[in-house]
C-alpha positions as CSV (number, residue, x, y, z in Angstrom):
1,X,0.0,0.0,0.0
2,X,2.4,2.5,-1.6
3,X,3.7,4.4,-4.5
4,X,7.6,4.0,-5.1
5,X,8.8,5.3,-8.1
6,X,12.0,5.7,-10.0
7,X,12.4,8.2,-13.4
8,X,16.0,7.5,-15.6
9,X,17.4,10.9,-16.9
10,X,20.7,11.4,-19.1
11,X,22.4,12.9,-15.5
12,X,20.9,9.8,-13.5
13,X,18.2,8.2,-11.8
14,X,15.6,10.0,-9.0
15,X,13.4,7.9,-6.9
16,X,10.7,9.3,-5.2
17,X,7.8,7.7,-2.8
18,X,4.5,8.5,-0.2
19,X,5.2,7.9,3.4
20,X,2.0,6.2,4.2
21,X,2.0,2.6,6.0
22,X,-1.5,1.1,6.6
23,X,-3.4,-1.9,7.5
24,X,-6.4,-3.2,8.3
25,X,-8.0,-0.1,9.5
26,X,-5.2,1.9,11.2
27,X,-2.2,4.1,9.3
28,X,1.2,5.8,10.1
29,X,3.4,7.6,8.6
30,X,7.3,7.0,8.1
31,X,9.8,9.4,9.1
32,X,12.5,8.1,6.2
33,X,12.2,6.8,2.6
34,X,10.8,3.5,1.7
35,X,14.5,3.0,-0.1
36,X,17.7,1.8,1.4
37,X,21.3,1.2,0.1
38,X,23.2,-1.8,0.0
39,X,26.7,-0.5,-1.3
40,X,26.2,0.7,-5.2
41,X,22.5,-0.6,-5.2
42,X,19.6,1.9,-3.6
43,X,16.6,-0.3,-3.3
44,X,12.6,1.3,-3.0
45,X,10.2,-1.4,-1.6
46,X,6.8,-1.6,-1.5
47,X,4.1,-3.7,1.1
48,X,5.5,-5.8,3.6
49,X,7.9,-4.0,6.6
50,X,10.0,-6.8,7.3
51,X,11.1,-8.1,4.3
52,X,13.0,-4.7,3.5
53,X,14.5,-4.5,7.5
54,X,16.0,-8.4,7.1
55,X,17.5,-7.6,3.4
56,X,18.8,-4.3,4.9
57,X,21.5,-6.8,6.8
58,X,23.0,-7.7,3.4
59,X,26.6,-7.7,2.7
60,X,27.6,-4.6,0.5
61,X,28.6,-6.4,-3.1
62,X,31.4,-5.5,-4.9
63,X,31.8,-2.3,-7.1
64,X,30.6,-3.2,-10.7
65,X,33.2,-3.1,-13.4
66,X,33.8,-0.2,-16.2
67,X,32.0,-2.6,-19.0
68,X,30.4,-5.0,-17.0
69,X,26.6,-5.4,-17.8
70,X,24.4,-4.2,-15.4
71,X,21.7,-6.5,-15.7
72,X,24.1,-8.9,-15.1
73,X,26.0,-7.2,-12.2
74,X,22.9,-6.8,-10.9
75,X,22.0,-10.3,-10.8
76,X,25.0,-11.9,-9.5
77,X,25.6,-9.2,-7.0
78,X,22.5,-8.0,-5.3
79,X,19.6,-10.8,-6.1
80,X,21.0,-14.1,-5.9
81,X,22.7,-13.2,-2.6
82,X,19.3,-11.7,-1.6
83,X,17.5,-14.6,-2.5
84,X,19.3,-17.0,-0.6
85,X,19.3,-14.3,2.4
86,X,16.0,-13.7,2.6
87,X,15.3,-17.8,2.3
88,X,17.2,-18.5,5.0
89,X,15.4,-15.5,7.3
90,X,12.0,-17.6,6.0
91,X,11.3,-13.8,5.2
92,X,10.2,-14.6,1.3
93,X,9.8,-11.4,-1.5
94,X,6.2,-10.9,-1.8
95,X,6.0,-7.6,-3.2
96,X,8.1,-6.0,-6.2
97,X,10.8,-4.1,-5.7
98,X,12.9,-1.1,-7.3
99,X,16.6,-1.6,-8.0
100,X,19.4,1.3,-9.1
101,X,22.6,0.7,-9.4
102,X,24.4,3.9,-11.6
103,X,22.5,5.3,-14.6
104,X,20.4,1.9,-14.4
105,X,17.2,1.6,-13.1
106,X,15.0,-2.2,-12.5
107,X,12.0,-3.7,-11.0
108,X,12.7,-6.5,-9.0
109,X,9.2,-9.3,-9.2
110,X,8.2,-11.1,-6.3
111,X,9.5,-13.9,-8.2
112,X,13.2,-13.2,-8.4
113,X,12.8,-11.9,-11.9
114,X,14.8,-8.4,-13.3
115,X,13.2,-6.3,-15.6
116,X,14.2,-2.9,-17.2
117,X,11.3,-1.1,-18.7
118,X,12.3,0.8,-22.7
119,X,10.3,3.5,-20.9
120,X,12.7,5.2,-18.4
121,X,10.3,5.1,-15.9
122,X,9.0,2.7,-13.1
123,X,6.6,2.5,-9.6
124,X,5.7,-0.3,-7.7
125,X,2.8,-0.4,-4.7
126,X,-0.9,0.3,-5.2
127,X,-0.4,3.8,-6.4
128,X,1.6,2.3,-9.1
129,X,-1.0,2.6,-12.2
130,X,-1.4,6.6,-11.2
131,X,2.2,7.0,-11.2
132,X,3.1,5.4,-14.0
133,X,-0.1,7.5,-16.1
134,X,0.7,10.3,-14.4
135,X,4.5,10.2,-16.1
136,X,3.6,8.9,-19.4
137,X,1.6,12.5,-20.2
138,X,4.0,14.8,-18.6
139,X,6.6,16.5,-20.2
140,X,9.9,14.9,-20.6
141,X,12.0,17.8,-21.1
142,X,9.9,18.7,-17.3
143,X,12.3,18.6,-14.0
144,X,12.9,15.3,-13.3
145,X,11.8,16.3,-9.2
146,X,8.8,18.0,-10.8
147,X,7.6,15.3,-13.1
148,X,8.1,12.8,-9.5
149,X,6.3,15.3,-7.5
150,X,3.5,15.7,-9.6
151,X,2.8,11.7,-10.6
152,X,2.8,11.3,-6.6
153,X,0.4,13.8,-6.1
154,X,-1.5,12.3,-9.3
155,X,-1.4,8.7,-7.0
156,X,-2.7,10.3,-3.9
157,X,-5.6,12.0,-4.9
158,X,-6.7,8.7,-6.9
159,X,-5.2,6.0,-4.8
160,X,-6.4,5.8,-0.8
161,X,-3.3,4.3,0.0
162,X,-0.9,7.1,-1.3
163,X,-0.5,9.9,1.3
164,X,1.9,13.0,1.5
165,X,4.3,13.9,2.5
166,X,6.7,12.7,-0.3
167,X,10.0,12.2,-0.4
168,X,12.2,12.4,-3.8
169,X,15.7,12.3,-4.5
170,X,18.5,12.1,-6.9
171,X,20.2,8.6,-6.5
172,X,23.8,9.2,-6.1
């Protein structure tokens, strides 16, 4: 019950998300981000708490290489190990997650699977659909904080599980 999203731009990647946590008839509101950093990787999650909080005691991985392929940095490094970290916490992935590691920017499936969308763009959580519309009409030449802002805003007013405040950043 969330909205995480991520936007690629030629000077990075910015990730942005609500700061609601509900369930079952009673809500909060989280003082930091629903993203995390494991060494190179920053990770956005969406749904369940502990899931995230278990992962979060991860080994950093190693740097990736000049030429080596992110996709497959990515999976060697950061999801495998999580896999088998998470299995042996019997903490399993339910919900997807959002991977960046440099100028790159996936969705991680419940299943273990790594996708990168030819769009630029991706959310996760039950504001995800308003995000994503919400990005897909605004300008791309727009501020990249702006266009983050805006979709988020889009998600809350739409979705009942997507509150202010917001917090969005340039992944570094």
């Amino acid at each position: 019950m969330t909205a995480v999203v991520a936007l690629e731009t030629g000077q990075g990647v910015w990730i942005g998300c609500d700061s609601l946590i509900s369930s079952e008839g009673s809500k909060d509101y989280l003082k930091d981000p629903k993203w995390f950093r494991i060494g190179p990787f920053t990770i956005g999650w969406a749904g369940d708490l502990r899931t995230p909080q278990v992962a979060q005691s991860l080994p950093a991985p190693r740097l990736r290489k000049p030429r080596e392929n992110p996709l497959g940095y990515t999976l060697s490094e950061l999801v495998e190990p999580l896999r088998t970290h998470l299995a042996r916490r019997e903490c399993p992935l339910t919900d997807d997650w959002i991977i960046i590691t440099g100028k790159s920017l996936f969705t991680l499936h419940n299943g273990y699977a790594l996708t990168r969308s030819a769009l630029g763009y991706a959310a996760i959580g039950s504001g995800s659909p308003y995000v994503l519309g919400a990005l897909e009409v605004s300008g791309e030449n727009q501020d990249p904080e702006d266009r983050i802002r805006q979709s988020l805003r889009a998600a809350a007013k739409h979705c009942p599980a997507v509150e202010p405040p917001f917090h969005i950043s340039q992944v570094r």
